[in-house]
N, C-alpha and C positions, 0 to 999 in steps of 0.2 A: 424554464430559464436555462440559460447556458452558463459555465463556467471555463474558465480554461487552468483554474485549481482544483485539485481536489487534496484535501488533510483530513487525514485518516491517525487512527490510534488503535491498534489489538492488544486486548488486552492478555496479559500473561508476558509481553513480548515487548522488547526495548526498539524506542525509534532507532536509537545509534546502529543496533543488530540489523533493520529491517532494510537501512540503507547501505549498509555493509552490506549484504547478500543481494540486494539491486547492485549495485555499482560492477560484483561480479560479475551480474549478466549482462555488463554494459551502459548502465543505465543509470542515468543522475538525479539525485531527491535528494529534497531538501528534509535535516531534522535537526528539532529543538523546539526552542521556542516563540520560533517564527514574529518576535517582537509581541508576541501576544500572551504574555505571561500571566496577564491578571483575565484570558479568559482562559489559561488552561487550569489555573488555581482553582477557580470559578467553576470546570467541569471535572475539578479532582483527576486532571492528568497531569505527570509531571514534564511530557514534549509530544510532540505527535510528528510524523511525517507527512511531507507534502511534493506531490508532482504538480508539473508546472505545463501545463500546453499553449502554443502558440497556432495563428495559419498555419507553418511550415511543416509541423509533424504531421504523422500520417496516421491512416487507422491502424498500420499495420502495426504502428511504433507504441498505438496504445494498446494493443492487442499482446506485444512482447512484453507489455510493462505488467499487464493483466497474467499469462500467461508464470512471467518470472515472477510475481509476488505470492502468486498459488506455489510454487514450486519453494520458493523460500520459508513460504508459512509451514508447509510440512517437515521440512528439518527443522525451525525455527520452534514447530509449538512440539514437536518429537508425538507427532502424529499416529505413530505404532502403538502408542500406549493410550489410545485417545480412541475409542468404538464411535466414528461416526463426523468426526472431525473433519477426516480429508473430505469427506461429501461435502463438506460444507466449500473448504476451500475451493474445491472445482467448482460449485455453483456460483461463486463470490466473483471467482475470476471469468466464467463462462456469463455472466452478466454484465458485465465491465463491458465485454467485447459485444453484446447486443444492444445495449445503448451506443454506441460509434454507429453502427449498421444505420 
């Protein structure tokens, strides 16, 4: 199936932050609690983030979105002090961009 949402939650890591360092790279996300309160109660989150895709974006636009939120997660989760972390984030992010393909 297809979506043109995707809401995500990391944990250790606040949505308000994750959207603050998107919007640096340009980039618009939605976060809180997307009117959906009693399911993030429900999955013990207190807000998640969420990008929003239409037709008009392109691969390239989810590929930067992909790209900046790997780059955010490693300042964000302070990756230096984490053995094994950033691997993960480049896989996260270089997987985003192979489902687009």
């Amino acid at each position: 199936q297809r979506s043109g949402i995707v809401s995500f939650v990391v944990e250790g890591v606040e949505s308000f932050d994750i959207a603050t360092m998107l919007n640096q790279h340009g980039l618009e996300v939605r976060e809180g609690h997307h009117c959906a309160m009693p399911l993030h109660a429900r999955l013990g989150v207190k807000s998640s983030t969420r990008a929003s895709f239409y037709f008009y974006n392109t691969a390239d636009e989810v590929d930067k979105l992909g790209e900046a939120l790997g780059a955010s997660l490693l300042i964000l989760l302070d990756i230096g002090d984490r053995k094994g972390k950033s691997q993960q984030v480049y896989e996260v992010s270089h997987r985003s961009q192979e489902r687009v393909s």
